[in-house]
PDB file of N, CA, C and O in Angstrom:
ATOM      1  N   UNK A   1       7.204   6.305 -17.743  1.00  0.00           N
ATOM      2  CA  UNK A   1       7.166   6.294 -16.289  1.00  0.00           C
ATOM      3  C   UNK A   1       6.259   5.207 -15.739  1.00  0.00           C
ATOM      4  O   UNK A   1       5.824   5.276 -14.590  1.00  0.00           O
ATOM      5  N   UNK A   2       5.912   3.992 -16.736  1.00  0.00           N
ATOM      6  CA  UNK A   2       5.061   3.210 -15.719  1.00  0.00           C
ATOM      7  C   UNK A   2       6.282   2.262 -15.289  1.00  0.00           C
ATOM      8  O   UNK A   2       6.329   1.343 -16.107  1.00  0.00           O
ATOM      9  N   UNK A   3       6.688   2.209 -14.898  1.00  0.00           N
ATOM     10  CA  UNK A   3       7.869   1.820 -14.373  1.00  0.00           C
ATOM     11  C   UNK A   3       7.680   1.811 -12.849  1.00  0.00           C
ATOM     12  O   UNK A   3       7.499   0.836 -12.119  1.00  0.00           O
ATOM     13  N   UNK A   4       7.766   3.173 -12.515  1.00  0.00           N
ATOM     14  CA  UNK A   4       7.471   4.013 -11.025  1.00  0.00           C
ATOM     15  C   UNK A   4       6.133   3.806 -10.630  1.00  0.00           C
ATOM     16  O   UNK A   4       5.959   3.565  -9.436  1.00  0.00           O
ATOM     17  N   UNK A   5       4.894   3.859 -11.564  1.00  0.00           N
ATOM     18  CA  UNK A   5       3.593   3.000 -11.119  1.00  0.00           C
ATOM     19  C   UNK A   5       3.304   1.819 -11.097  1.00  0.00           C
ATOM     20  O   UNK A   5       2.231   1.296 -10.797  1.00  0.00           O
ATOM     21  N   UNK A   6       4.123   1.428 -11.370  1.00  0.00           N
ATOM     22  CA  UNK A   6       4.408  -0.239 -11.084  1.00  0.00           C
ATOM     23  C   UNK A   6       4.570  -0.627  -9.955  1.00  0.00           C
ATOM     24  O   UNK A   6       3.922  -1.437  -9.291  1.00  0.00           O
ATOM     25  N   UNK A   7       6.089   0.381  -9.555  1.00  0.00           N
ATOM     26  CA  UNK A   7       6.532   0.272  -8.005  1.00  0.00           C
ATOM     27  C   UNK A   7       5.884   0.335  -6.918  1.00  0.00           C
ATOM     28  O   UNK A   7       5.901  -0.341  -5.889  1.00  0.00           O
ATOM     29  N   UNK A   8       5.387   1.103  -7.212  1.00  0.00           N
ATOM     30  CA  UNK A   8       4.273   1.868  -6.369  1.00  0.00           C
ATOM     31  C   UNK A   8       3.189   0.464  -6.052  1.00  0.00           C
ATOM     32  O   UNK A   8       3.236  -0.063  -4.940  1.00  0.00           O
ATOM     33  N   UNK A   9       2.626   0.152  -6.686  1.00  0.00           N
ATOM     34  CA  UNK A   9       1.676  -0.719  -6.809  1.00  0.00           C
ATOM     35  C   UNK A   9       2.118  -2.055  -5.862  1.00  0.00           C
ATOM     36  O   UNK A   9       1.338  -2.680  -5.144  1.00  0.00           O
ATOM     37  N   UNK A  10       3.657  -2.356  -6.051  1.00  0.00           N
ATOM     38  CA  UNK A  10       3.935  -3.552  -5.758  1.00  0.00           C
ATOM     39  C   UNK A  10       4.169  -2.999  -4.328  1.00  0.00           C
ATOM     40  O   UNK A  10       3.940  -3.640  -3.303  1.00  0.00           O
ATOM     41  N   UNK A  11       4.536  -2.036  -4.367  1.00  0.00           N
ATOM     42  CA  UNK A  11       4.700  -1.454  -2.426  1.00  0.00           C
ATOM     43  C   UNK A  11       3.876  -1.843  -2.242  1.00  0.00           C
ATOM     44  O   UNK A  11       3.733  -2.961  -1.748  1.00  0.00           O
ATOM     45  N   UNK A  12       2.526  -0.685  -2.730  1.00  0.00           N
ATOM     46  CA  UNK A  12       1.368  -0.962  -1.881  1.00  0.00           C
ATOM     47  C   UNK A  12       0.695  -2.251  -1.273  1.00  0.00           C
ATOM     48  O   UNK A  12       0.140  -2.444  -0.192  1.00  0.00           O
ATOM     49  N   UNK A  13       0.981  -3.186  -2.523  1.00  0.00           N
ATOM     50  CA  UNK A  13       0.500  -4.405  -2.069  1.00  0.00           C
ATOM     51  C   UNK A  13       1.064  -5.224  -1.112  1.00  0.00           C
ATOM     52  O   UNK A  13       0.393  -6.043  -0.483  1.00  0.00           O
ATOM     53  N   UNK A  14       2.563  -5.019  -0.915  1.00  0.00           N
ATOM     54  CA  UNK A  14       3.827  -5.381  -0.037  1.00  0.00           C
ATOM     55  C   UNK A  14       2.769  -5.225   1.189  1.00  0.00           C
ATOM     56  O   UNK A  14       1.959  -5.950   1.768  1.00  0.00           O
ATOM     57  N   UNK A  15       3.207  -3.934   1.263  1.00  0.00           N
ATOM     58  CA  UNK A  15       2.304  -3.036   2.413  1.00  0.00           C
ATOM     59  C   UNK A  15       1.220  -3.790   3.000  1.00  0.00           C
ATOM     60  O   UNK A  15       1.479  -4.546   3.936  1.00  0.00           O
ATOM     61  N   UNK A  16      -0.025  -3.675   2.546  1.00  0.00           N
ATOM     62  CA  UNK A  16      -1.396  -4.423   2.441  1.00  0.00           C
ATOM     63  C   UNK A  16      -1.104  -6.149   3.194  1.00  0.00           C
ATOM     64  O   UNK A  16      -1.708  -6.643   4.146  1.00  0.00           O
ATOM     65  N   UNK A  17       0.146  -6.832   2.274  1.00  0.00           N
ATOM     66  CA  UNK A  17       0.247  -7.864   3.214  1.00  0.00           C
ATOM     67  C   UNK A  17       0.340  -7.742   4.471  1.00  0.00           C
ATOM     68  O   UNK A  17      -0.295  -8.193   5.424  1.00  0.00           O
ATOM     69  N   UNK A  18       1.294  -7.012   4.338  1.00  0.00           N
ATOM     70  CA  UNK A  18       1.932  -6.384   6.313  1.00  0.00           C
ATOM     71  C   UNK A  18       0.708  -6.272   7.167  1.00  0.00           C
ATOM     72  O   UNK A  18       0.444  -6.892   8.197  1.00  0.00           O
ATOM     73  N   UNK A  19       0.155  -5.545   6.664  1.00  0.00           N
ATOM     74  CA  UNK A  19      -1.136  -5.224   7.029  1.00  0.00           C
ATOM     75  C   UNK A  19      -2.275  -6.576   7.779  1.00  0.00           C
ATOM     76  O   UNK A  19      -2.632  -6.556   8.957  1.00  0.00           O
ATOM     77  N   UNK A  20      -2.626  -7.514   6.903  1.00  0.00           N
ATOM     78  CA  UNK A  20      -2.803  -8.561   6.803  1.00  0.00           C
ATOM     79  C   UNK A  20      -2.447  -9.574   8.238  1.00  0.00           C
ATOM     80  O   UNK A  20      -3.134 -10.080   9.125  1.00  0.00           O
ATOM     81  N   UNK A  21      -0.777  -9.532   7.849  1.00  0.00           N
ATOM     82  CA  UNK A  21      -0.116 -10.517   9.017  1.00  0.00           C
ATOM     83  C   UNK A  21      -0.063  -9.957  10.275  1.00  0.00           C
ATOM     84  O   UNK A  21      -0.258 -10.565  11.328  1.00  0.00           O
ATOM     85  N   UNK A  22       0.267  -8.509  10.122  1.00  0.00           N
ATOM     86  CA  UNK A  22       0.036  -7.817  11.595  1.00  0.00           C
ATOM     87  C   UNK A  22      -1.352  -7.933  11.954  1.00  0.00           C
ATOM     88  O   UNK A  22      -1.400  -8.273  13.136  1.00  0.00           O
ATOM     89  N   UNK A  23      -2.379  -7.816  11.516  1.00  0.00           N
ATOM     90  CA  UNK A  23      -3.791  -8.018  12.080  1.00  0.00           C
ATOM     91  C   UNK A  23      -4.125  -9.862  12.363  1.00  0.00           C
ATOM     92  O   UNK A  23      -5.140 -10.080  13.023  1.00  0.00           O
ATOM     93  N   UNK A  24      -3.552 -10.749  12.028  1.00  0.00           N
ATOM     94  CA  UNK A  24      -2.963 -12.185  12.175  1.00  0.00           C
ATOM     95  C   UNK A  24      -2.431 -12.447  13.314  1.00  0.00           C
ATOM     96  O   UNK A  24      -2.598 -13.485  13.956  1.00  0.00           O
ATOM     97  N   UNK A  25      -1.511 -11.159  13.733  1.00  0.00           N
ATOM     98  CA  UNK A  25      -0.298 -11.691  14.961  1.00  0.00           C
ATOM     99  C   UNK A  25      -1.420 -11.264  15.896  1.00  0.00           C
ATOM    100  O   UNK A  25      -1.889 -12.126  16.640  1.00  0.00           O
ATOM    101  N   UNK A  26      -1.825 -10.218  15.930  1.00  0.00           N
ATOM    102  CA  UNK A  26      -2.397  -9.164  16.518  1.00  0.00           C
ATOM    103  C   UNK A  26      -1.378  -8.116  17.651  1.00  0.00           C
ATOM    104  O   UNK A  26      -1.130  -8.070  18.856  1.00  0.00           O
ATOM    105  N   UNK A  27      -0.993  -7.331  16.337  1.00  0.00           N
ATOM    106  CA  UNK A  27      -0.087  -6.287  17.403  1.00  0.00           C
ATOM    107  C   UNK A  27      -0.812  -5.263  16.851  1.00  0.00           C
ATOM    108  O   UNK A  27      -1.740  -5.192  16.046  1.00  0.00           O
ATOM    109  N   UNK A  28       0.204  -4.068  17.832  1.00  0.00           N
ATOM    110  CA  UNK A  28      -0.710  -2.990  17.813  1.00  0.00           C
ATOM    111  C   UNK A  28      -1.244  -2.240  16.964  1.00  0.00           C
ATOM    112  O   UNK A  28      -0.787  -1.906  15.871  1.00  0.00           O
ATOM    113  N   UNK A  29      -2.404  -1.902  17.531  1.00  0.00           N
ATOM    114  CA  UNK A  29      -2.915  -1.142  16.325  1.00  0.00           C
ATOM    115  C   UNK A  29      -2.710   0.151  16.136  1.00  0.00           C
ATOM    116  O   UNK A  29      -3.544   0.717  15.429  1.00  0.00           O
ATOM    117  N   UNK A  30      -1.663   0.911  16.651  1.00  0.00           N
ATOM    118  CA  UNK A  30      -0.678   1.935  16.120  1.00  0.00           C
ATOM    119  C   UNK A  30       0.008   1.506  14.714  1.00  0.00           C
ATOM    120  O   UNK A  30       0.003   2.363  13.830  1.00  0.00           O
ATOM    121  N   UNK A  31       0.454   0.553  14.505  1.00  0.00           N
ATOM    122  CA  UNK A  31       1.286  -0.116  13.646  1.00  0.00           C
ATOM    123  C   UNK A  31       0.443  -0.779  12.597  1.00  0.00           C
ATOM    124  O   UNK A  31       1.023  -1.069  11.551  1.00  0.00           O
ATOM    125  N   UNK A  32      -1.069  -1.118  12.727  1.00  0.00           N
ATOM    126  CA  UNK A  32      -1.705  -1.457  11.649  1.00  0.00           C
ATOM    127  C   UNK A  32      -2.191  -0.320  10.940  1.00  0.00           C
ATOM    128  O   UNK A  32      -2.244  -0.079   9.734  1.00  0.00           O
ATOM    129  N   UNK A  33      -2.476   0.216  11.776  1.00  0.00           N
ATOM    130  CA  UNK A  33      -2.693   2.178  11.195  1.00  0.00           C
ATOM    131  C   UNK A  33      -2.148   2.621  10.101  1.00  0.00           C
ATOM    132  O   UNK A  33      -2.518   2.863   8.951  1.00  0.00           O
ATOM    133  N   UNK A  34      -0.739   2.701  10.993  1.00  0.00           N
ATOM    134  CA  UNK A  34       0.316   3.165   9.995  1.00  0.00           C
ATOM    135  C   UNK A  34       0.628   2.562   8.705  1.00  0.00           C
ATOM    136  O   UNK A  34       1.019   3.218   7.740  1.00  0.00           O
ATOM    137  N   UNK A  35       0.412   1.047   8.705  1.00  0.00           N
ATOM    138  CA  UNK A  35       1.130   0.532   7.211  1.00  0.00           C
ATOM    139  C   UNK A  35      -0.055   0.524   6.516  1.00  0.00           C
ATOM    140  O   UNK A  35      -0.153   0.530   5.288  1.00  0.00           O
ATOM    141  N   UNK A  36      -1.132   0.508   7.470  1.00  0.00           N
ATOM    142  CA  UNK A  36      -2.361   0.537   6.221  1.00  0.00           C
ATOM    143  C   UNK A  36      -2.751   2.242   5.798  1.00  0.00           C
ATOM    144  O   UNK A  36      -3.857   2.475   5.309  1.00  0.00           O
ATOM    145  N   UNK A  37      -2.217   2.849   5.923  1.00  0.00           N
ATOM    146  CA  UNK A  37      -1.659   4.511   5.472  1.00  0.00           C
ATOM    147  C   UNK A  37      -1.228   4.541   4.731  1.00  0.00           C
ATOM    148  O   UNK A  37      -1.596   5.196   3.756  1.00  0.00           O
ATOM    149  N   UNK A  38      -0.029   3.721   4.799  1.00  0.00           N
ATOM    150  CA  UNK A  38       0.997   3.832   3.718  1.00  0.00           C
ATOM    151  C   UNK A  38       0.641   2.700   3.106  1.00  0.00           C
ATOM    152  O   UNK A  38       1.600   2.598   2.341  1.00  0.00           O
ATOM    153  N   UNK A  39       0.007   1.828   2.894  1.00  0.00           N
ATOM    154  CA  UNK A  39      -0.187   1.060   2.103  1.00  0.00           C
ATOM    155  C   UNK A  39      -1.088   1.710   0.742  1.00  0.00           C
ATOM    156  O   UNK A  39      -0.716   1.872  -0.420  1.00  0.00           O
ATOM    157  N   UNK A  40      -2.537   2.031   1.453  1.00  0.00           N
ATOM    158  CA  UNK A  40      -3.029   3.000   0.798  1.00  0.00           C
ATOM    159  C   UNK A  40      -2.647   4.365   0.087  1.00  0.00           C
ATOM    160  O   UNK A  40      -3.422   4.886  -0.715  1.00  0.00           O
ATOM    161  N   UNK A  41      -1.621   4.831   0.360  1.00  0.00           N
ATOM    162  CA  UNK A  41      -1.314   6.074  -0.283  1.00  0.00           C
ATOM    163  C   UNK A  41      -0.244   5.080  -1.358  1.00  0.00           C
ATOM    164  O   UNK A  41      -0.285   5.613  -2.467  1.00  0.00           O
ATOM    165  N   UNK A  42       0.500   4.077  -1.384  1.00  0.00           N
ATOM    166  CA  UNK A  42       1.315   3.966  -2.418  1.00  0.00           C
ATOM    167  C   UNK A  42       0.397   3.482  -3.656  1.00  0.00           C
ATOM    168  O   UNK A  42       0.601   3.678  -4.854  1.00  0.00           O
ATOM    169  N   UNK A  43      -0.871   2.667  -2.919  1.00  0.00           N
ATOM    170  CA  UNK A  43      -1.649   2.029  -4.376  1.00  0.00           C
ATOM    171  C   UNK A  43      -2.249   3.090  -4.972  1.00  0.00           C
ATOM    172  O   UNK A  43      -2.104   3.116  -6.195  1.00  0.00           O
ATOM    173  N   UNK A  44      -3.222   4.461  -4.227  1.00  0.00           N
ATOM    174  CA  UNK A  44      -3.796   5.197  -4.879  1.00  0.00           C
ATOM    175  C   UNK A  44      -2.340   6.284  -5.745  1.00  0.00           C
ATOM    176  O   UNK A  44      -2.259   6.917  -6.798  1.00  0.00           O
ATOM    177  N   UNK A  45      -1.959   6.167  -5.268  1.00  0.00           N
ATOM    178  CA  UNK A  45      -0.328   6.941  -5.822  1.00  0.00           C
ATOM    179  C   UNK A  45       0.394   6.214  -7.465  1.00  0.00           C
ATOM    180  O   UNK A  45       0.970   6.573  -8.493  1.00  0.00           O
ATOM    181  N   UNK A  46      -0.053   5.193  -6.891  1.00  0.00           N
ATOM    182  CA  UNK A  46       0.121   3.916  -8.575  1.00  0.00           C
ATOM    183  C   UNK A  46      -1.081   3.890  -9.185  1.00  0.00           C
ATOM    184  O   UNK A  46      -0.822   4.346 -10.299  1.00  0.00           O
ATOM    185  N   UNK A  47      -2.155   3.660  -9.158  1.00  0.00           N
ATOM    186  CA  UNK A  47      -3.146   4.569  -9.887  1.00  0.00           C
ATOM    187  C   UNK A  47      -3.156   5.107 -10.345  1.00  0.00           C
ATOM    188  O   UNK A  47      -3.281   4.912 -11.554  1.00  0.00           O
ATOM    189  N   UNK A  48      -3.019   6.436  -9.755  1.00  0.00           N
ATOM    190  CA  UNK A  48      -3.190   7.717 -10.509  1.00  0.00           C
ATOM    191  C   UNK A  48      -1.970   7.420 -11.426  1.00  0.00           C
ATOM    192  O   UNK A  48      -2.215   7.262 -12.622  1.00  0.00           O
ATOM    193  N   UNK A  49      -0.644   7.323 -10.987  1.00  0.00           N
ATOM    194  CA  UNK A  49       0.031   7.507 -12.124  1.00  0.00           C
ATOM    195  C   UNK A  49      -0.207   6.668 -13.314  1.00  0.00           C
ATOM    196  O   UNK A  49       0.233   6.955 -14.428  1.00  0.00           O
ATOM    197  N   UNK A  50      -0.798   5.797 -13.094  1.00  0.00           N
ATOM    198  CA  UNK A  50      -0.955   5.047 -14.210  1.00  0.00           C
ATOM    199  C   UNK A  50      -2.313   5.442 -15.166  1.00  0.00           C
ATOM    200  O   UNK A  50      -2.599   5.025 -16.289  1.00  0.00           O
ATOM    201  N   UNK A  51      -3.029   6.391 -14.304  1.00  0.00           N
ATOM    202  CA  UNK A  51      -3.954   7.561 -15.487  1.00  0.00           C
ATOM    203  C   UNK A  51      -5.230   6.235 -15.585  1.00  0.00           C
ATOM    204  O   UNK A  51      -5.928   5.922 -16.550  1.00  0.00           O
ATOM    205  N   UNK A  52      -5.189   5.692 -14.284  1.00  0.00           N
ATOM    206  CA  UNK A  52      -6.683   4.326 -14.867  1.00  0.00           C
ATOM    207  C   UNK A  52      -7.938   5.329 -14.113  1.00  0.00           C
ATOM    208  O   UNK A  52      -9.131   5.056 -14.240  1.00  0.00           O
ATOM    209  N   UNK A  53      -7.488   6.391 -13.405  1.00  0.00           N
ATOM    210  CA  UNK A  53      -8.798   7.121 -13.054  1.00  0.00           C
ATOM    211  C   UNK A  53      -8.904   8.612 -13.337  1.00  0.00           C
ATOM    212  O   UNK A  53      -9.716   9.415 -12.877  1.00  0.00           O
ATOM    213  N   UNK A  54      -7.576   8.871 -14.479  1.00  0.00           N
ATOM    214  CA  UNK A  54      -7.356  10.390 -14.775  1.00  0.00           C
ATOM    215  C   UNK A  54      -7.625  10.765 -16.334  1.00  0.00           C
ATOM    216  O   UNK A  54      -7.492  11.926 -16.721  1.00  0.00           O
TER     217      UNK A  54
END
């Protein structure tokens, strides 16, 4: 299954860019909120599965 913590990982980081360019453009920060939420829950989510803190 590191396959799926892989994925995860590469979301998150996807994510994290978004994150990045939206705080760049400067839009709202409803919307930086949110992807940096979900940015964060996919990397700690790839983590764990990948057992580097379990």
């Amino acid at each position: 299954m590191n396959g799926l913590s892989i994925l995860l990982l590469f979301v998150g980081l996807f994510l994290l860019g978004g994150v990045i360019s939206f705080v760049k453009q400067g839009q709202s920060k409803n919307v930086i909120a949110v992807l940096a939420v979900g940015s964060a829950m996919a990397l700690a989510a790839g983590i764990l599965r990948l057992g580097v803190w379990g």
